[in-house]
N, C-alpha and C positions, 0 to 999 in steps of 0.2 A: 629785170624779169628773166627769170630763168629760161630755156626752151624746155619744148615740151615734147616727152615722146610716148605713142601710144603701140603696146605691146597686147597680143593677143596669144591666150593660152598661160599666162602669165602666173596660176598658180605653183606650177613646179616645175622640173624639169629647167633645160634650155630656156623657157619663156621667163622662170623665176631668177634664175641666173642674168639675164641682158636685164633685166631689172633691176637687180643689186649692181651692175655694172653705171646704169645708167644714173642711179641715183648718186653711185659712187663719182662720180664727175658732173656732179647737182643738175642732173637734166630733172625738170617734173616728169611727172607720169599720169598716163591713165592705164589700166590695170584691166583688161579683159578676161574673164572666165567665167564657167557657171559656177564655179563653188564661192557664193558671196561670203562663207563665214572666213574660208582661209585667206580672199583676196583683202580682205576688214584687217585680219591679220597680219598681212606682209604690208598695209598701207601703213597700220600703225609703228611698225619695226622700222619702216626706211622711212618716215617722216621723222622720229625720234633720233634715228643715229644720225643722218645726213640734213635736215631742218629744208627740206623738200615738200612741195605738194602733189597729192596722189588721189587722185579721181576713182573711184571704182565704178567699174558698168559688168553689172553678173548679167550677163547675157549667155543663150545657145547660137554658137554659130551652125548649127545643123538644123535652124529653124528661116522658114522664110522673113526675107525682109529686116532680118537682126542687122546685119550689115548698115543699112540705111538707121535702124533706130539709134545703133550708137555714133552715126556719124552725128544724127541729130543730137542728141545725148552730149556730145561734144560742142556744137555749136550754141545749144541754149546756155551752157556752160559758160560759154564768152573766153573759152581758150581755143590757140591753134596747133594746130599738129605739125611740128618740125621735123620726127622720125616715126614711122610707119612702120611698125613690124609682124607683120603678119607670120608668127609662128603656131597657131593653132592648127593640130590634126591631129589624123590616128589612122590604121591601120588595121588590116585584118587576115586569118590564115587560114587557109582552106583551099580545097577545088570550089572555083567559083562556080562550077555548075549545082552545087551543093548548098549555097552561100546562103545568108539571110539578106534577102533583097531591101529590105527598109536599113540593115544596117549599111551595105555598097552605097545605096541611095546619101547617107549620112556623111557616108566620108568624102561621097564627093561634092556635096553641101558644102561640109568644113575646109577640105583640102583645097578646091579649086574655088566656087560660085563665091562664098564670103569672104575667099584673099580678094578674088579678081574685081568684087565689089569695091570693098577697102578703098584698093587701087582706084578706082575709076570716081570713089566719091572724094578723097584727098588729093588727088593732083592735080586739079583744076586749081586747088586753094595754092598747092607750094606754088602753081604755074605763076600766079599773080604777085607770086613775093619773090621769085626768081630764086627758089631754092629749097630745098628739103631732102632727105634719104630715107629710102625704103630697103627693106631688108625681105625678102623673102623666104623661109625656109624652106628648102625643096630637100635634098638626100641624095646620098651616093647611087640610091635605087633609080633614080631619073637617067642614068647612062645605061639604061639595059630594059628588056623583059625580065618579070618575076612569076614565074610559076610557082602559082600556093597565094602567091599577092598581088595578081594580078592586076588589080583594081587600083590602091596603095602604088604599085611599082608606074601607071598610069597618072595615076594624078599628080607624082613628083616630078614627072615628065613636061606635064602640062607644066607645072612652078615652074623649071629652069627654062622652058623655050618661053615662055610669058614673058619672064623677068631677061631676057634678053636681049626677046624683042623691044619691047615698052623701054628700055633701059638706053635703043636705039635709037629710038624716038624722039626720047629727050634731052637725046645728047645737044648741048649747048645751052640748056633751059636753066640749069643751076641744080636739075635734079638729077642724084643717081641712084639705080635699082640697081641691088645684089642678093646674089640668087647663094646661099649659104648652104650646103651639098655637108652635112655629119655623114657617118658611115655610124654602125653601133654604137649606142649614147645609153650609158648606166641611167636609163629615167622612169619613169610609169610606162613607157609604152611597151613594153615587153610582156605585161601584165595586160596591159586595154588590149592589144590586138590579139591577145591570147597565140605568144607564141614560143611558150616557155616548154615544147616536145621540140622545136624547132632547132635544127644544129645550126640552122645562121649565128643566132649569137651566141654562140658556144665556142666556136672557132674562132672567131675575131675576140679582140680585148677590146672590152665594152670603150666609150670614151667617158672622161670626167665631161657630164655638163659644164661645170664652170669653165674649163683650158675650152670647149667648142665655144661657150658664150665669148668668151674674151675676144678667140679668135674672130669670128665673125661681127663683133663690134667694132675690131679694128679694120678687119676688111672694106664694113663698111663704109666709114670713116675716111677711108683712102679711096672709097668710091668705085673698088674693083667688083666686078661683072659677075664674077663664079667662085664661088669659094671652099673650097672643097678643101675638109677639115682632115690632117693624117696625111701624112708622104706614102702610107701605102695608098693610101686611098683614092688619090691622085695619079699613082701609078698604074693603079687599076683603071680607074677612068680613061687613061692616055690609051692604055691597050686596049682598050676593048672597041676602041674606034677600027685598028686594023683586024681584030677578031672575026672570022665568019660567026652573023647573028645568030644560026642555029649553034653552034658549037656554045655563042654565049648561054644562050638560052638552058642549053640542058644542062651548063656547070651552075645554071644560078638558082635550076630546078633539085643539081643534085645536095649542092647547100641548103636549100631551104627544107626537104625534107624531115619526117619526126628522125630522131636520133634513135 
């Protein structure tokens, strides 16, 4: 029986990528997104090329108590969860005093409340079988403030020190959490967070989804803590620790600006 791993945000992007990854080394799946027709679609492609099974759950994770439904979703299933991936989120760009309060509301629904759920209803399960991996996506934005993203730059914050700590936790249990840090990722999100006036990803060379999916599947596989996709990106990270925070803050203010 194969293992099974359940990936969230899974219609495109990064999410669609560790999916083809996953199935490419016959793990099963479960398939999380709201768009049920495209998720119908990549179950039938990676069933047929890799002779795998693929569970679909079209859920909102920006809605209460979605979290708990697909864990149940999973259990009446009678499969268990071996990898944990919580990659769903989005972002958004503006002065937050400006902002659309139901949509800040949303993204810290998706970003933070339905990972940190996830979390808290699948590790009890690996606890009991002495073993499992979690993958977290969090972003190079979790080492810093983001003026214009303030919110977004916040809750990747929250994913890396989460996935840290938790990852502390359970050191010796069989379980390990990795906190997977992309910088600019050619995907849908540049369009969801409307940030295409924005010279952040104008300046950087977007990444391939698939070379970040790779990377971070290997990462987590090797069970490492932080992973932060790009040698620039890394490098930026390392300095910005000895940086004074206001000097970060206004270079990440003046990147984010319209162009």
């Amino acid at each position: 029986m194969n293992e099974m791993a359940l990936i969230t945000g899974a219609s495109n992007g990064i999410g669609l990528e560790l999916a083809k990854i996953f199935a490419r080394e016959k793990k099963d799946l479960i398939l999380v997104s709201r768009n049920v027709e495209k998720l119908k679609e990549i179950a039938r492609d990676l069933e047929s090329k890799y002779g795998i099974r693929v569970l679909v759950i079209a859920k909102d994770l920006g809605k209460t108590d979605t979290a708990k439904e697909i864990y149940n979703t999973v259990k009446q299933a009678g499969v268990q969860v071996d990898y944990l991936v919580n990659n769903a989120g989005f972002g958004d760009f503006g002065m937050f005093s400006k902002s659309d309060w139901n949509r800040q509301q949303e993204m810290i629904a998706v970003n933070i409340v339905a990972l940190t759920r996830l979390c808290r209803l699948f590790i009890p399960d690996m606890m009991t079988r002495n073993q499992g991996r979690i993958m977290n996506v969090a972003s190079t934005a979790a080492f810093q403030p983001g003026p214009l993203m303030s919110v977004y730059y916040a809750t990747k914050a929250y994913v890396l020190l989460f996935s840290e700590a938790i990852g502390n936790e359970l050191k010796g249990s069989g379980i390990t959490v990795t906190a997977l840090c992309p910088g600019p990722t050619d995907t849908g999100f540049l369009e969801a967070s409307r940030l295409q006036e924005s010279k952040l990803f104008h300046w950087f060379r977007n990444a391939d989804p698939a070379e970040v999916a790779e990377y971070g599947y290997k990462s987590m596989m090797k069970g490492k803590s932080v992973a932060i996709h790009g040698t620039l990106n890394r490098l930026l990270a390392f300095m910005e620790r000895f940086a004074p925070r206001k000097l970060v803050t206004a270079i990440v203010r003046k990147m984010s600006e319209k162009r």
